[in-house]
C-alpha positions as CSV (number, residue, x, y, z in Angstrom):
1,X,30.8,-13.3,-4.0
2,X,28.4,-11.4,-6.5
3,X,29.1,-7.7,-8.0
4,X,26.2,-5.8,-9.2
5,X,25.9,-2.9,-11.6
6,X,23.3,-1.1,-12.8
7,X,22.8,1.1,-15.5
8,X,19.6,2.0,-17.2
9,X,18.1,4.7,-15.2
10,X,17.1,8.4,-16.7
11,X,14.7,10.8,-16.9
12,X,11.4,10.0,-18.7
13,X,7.7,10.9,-19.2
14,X,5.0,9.2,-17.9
15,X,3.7,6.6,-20.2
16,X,7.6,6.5,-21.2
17,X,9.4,3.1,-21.3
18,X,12.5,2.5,-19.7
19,X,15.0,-0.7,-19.4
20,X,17.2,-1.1,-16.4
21,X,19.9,-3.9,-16.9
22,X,22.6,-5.5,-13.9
23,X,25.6,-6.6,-14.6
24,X,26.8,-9.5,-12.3
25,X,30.6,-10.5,-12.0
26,X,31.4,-14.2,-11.3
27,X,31.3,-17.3,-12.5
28,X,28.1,-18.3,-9.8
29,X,25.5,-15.8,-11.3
30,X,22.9,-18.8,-12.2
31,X,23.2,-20.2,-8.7
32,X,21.7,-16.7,-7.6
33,X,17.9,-15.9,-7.2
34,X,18.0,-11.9,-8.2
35,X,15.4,-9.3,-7.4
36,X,15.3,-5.6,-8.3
37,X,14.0,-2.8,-5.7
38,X,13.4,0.6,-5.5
39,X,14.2,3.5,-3.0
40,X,12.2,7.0,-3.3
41,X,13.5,9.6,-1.1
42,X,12.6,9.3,2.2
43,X,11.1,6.0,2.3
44,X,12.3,2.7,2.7
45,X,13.8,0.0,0.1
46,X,11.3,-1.7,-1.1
47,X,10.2,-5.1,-3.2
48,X,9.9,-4.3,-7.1
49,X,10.3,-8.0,-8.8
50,X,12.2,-11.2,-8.4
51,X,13.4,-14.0,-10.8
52,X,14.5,-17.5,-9.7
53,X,17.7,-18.7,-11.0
54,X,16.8,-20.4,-14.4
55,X,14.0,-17.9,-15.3
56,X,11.0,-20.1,-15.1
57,X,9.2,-17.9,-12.6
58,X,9.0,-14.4,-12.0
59,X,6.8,-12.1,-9.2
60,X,6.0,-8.4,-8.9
61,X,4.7,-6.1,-6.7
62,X,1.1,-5.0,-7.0
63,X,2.2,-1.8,-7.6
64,X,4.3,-2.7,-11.1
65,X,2.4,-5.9,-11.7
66,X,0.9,-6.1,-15.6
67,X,4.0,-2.4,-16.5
68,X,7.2,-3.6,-15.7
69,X,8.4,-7.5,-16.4
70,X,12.1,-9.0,-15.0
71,X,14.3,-11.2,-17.3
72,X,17.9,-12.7,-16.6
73,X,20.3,-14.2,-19.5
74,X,22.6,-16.4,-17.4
75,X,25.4,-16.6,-20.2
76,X,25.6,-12.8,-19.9
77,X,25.3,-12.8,-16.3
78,X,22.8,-9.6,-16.7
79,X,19.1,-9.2,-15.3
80,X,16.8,-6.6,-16.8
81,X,13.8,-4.5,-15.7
82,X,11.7,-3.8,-18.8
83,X,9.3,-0.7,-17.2
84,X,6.4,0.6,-19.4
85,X,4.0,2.9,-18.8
86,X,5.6,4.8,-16.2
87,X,4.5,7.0,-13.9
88,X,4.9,9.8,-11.4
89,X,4.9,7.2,-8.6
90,X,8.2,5.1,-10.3
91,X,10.4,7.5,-9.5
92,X,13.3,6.1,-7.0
93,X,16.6,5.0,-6.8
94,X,16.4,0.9,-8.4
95,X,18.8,-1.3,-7.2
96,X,19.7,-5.1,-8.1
97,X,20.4,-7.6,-5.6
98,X,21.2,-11.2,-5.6
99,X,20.4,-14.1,-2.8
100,X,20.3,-17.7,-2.7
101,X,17.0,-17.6,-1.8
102,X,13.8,-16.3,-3.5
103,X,12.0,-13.2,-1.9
104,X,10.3,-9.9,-1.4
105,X,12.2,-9.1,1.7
106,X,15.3,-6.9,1.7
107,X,17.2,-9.6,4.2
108,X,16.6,-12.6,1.4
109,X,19.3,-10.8,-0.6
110,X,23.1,-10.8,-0.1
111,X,24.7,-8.7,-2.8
112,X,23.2,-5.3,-3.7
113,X,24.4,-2.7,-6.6
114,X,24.8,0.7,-6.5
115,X,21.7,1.9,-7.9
116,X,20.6,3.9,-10.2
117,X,18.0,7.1,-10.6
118,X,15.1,7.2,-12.3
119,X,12.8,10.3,-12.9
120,X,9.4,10.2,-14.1
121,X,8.2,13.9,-15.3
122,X,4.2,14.8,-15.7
């Protein structure tokens, strides 16, 4: 079993940067593909980026593809969301999740965090 926390999440501009990390517990973290997605209010969970287990490939959303870029340090057992150039349609709660296999689909993942808020302002 995987724990996930985030932490990360504020209030920005637009055109801001902000980093998003997850903090996994147990020993298993590299054996786990992890993804990060996002929530707005009123709207479903959706897909935001995805890292297999060593790294080597990453995938992104149209939406955040060329702003925001995944990462994972598997000696830390953390995963980060480097998001740049923010703007007013980022804002959403961004949660973590881990499966054992790759994907943009909510049901490819096992573990989720908690989530955490952030705000873009104009």
């Amino acid at each position: 079993q995987v724990q996930l926390v985030e932490s990360g999440g504020g209030l920005v501009q637009a055109g801001d940067s902000l980093r998003l990390s997850c903090a996994a517990s147990g020993r298993t973290f590299s054996t786990y593909h992890m993804g990060w997605f996002r929530q707005a209010p009123g709207k479903e969970r959706l897909f935001v980026a995805g890292i297999t287990l060593n790294g080597g490939h990453t995938y992104y959303a149209d939406s955040v593809k060329g702003r925001f870029t995944i990462s994972r340090d598997n000696a830390k057992n953390m995963v980060y969301l480097q998001m740049d150039s923010l703007k007013s349609e980022d804002p959403a709660v961004y949660y973590c999740a881990a499966g054992r296999v790759p994907g943009r689909l909510n049901w490819q993942y096992d573990y989720w965090g908690q989530g955490t808020q952030v705000t873009v302002s104009s």
